[in-house]
N, C-alpha and C positions, 0 to 999 in steps of 0.2 A: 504494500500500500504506500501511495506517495506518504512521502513525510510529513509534507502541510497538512494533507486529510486527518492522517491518522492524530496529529494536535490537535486538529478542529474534534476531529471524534472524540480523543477524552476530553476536551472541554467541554461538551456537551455528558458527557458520562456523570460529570461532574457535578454538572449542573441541574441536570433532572432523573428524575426516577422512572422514567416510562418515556419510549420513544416510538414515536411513528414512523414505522419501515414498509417502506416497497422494495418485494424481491422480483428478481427478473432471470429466469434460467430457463435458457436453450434445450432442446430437444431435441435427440436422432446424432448428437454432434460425433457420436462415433460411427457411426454410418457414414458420414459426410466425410469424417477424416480418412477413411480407409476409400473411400470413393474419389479422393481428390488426390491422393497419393502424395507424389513431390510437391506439389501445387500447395497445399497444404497447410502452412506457415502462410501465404496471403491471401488465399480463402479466410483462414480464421481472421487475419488483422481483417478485412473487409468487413466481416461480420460484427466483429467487434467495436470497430471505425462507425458504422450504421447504428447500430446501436445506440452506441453513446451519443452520436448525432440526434439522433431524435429523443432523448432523452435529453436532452440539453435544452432543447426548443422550446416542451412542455414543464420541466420544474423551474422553482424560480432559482435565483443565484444564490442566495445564501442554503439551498438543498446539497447536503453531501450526495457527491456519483461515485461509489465505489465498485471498481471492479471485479469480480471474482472468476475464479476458476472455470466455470458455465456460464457466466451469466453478470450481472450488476445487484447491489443494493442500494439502492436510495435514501438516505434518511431525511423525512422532511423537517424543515425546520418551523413550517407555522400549520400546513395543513393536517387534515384528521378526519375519522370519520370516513363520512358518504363522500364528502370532498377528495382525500384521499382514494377511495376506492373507483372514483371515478377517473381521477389521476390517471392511477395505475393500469383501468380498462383500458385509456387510448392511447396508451404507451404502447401494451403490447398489440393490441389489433393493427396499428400502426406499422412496428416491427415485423407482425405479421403480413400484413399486404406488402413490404418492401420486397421479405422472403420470398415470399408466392411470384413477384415479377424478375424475380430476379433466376434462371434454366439451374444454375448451379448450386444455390440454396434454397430453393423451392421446397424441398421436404424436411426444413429446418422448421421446429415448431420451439412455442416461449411459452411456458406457465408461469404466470405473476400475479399476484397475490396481494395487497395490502392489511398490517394489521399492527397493533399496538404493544409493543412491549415492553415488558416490565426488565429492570440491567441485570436481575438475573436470569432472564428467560434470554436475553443477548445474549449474555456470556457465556450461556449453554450452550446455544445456535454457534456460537464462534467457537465453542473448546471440541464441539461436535462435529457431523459432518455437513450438517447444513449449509453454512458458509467458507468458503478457501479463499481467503483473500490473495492478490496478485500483485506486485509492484505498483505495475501500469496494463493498460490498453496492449496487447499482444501486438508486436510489429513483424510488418514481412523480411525474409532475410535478402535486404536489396538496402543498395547505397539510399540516403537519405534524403530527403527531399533537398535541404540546402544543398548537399555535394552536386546535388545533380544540378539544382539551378546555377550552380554558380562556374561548373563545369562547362554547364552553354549556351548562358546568356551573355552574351559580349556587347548587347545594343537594343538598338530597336529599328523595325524595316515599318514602311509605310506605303498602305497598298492601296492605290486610290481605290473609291465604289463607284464603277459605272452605273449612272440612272437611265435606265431605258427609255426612260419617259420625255426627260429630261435630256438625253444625249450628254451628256455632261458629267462629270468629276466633281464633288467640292466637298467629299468628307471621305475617311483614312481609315480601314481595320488597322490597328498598330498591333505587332506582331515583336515576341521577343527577338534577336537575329543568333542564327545558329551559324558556328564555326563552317559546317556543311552546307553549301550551298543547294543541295537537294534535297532540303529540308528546311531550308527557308520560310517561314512562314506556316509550317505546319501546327499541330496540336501536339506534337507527340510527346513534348516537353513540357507536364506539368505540374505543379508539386499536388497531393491529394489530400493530405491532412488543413484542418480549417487553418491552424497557426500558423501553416507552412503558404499556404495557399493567399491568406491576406497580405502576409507580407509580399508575395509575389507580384499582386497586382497593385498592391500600394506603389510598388519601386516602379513599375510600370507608369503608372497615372505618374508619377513623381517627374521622371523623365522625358514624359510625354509632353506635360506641361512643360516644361522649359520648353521643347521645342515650338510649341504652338504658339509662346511667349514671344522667340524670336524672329515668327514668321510676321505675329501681330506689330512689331516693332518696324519691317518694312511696307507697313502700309496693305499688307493681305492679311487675308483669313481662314480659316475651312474648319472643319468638324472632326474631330477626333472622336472615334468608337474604341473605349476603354474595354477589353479582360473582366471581368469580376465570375469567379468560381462558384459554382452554388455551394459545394462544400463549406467554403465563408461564408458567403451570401443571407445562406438560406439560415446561417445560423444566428442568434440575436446576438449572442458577446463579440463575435467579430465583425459582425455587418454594420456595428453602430461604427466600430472605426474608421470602413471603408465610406459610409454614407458622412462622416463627422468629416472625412478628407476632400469630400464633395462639397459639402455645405461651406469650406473655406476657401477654397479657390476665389482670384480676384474678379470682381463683378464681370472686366471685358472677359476673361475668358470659360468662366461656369458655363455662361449657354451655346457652348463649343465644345463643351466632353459631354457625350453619349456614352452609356453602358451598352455593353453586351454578354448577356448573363450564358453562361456555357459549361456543361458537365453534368447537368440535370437529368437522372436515374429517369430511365423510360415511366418509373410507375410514379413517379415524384407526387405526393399527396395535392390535390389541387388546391386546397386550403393552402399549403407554403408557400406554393408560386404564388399563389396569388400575395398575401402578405410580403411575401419577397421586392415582387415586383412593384407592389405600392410604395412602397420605403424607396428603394432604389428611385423609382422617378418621382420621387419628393426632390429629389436631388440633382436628377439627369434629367435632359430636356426629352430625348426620345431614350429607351429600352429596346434593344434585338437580344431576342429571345433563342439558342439555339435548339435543336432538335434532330432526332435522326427521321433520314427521308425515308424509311420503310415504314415509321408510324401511322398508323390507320385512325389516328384523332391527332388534333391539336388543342383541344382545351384546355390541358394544362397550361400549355404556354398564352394561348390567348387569357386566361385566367392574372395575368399579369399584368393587364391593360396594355400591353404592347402593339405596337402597329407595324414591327418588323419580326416575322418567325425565317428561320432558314436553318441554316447548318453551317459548319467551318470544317471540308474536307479534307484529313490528312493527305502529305502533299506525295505518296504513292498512291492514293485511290483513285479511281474514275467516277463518275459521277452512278447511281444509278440506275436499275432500268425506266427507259423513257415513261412507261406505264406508271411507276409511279411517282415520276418529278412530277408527270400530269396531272396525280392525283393532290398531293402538297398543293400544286397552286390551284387546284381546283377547290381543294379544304379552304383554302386563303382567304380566296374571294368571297367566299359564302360568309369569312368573316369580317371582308372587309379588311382584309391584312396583306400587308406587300410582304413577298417572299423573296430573302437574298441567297446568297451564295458564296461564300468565300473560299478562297485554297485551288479556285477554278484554273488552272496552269497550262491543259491542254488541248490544243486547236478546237478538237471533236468535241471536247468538254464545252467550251464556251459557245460552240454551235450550235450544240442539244438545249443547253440553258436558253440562249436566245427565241430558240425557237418552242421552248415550252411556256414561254411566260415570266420567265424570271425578273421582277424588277429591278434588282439590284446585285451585281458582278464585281468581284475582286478575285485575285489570285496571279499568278506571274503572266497570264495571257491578256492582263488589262495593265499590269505596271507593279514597278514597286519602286521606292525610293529610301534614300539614310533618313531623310528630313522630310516634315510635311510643306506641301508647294499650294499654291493658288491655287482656284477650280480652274479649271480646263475644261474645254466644248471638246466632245470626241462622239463622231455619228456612230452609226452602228456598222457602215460601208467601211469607215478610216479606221476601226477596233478589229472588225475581222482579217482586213488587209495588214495592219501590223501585228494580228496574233500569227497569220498562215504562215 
């Protein structure tokens, strides 16, 4: 058990006679481990990662989140009761619906319980086998989210967004810049924990802004579309930071950084996104919402108030079957949502887009640059002629 917990835990040991605990333990988890074999060590951190994420969302901050051996214990600090018990209902139905959409931990089940106990009825449950307590949060056996960002992030590229409509350039997916140039501008580099994850797109927006600082200093301007992770995002202790980094930017440039909210679980509860996304564009003038193109709804993301859904494709893939980009922009329009596309790099790719309806285009077959530039007028005759 972390160290500050386990202080917080006996100062409360200390201080009352009876505590309100929500238990939280996994189900089948030996199943799963013999079925995931070597995989196994980031199976469990993922589960565990999930977990505690959604557990974070629902109790308040002064609630202990202790991890154990199966599962979590909760200790609340004010709630009780029906209150309590309700708590802990949509914890784990919660947990449960992430399992169920998720092919790999689908037969993972959570019994969770809330109920009142007396320091000797804990001390039992703790000397027994009831509870195992753990360090921390199980991690997968892979380099750490800072070694990795810092291994290759050396910059930032800047990819104008063609508007279809528009013909025209005059806002920027900002992308971290990879040593590789055949991975320029992809996703494939992202950190996945919340702490790891804010900071990432903190240093992002951080940098970003200078840049738009010194475009605004020569007399132009354009739109920068910020990173922000649902990982952070979606979660209140670190979403206040990234939205508190928003609300301070200087008056010329606030309504020039847009968000682009990206890494949201196919089954993402629509209650989050939606709360997600209202916080966020308290802050940001417009919200793009990512999503993957096989998805047979978009509600979640429209659940966002957002007026941009699309995707950001790793910069090996091709786009997918035409059947269903049709389909996406066909969802789109029924909701009245323009649909992008970023990481678009090749010929055939920006051809299919075009001709499915895409509104809005970036990737290395429309441009990319070190620094963000002016808008620019580019037809769709002078776009295709400089992609072929």
């Amino acid at each position: 058990m972390d160290d500050t917990v386990m202080k917080e835990l006996k100062r409360r040991l200390a201080e009352t006679d009876r505590l309100d605990v929500s238990r939280y333990q996994f189900i089948n988890m030996d199943r799963l481990r013999r079925a995931a074999g070597a995989e196994w060590p980031s199976i469990r951190s993922r589960v565990f990662l999930a977990a505690s994420s959604i557990i974070e969302r629902r109790v308040a901050e002064a609630d202990l989140i202790i991890p154990c051996a199966t599962g979590f214990l909760v200790i609340f600090n004010a709630l009780s009761g029906k209150k309590a018990e309700q708590t802990t209902r949509s914890i784990r139905e919660e947990m449960e619906r992430f399992f169920l959409g998720d092919k790999q931990l689908s037969e993972l089940g959570v019994e969770a319980f809330a109920e009142k106990l007396s320091l000797a009825e804990f001390e039992a449950a703790i000397a027994g086998d009831d509870i195992e307590f753990v360090d921390a949060i199980p991690e997968p056996t892979k380099a750490s989210d800072a070694d990795t960002q810092s291994d290759i992030i050396t910059g930032l590229s800047y990819f104008p967004v063609w508007d279809a409509r528009m013909e025209a350039a005059a806002s920027y997916f900002v992308e971290p810049t990879c040593p590789d140039d055949s991975l320029r501008g992809t996703k494939a580099f992202r950190p996945e924990k919340a702490d790891a994850r804010l900071e990432f797109d903190l240093q992002i927006l951080d940098e970003a802004v200078k840049s738009l600082g010194t475009l605004i200093e020569t007399g132009s301007r354009c739109a920068l579309i910020i990173p922000a992770g649902f990982s952070s995002a979606s979660l209140p202790r670190t979403r206040a930071r990234f939205v508190t980094a928003l609300s301070q930017l200087p008056d010329a440039i606030k309504p020039l950084v847009w968000v682009r909210l990206e890494g949201a679980p196919l089954n993402a509860p629509s209650s989050i996104m939606g709360e997600t996304g209202r916080i966020l564009m308290s802050q940001a003038k417009h919200l793009y919402v990512d999503m993957r193109l096989d998805a047979v709804s978009i509600e979640s993301q429209v659940e966002t108030g957002t007026s941009f859904v699309g995707a950001s494709l790793p910069g090996t893939h091709r786009l997918p079957p035409r059947a269903d980009l049709d389909r996406i922009v066909a969802l789109a329009r029924r909701k009245s949502v323009s649909v992008y596309l970023h990481g678009v790099h090749r010929f055939e790719d920006l051809q299919a887009a075009m001709h499915a309806g895409v509104q809005q285009i970036a990737g290395r077959s429309v441009g990319v640059f070190d620094a963000p530039r002016a808008p620019f007028r580019l037809t769709s005759e002078a776009l295709m002629a400089s992609a072929a």
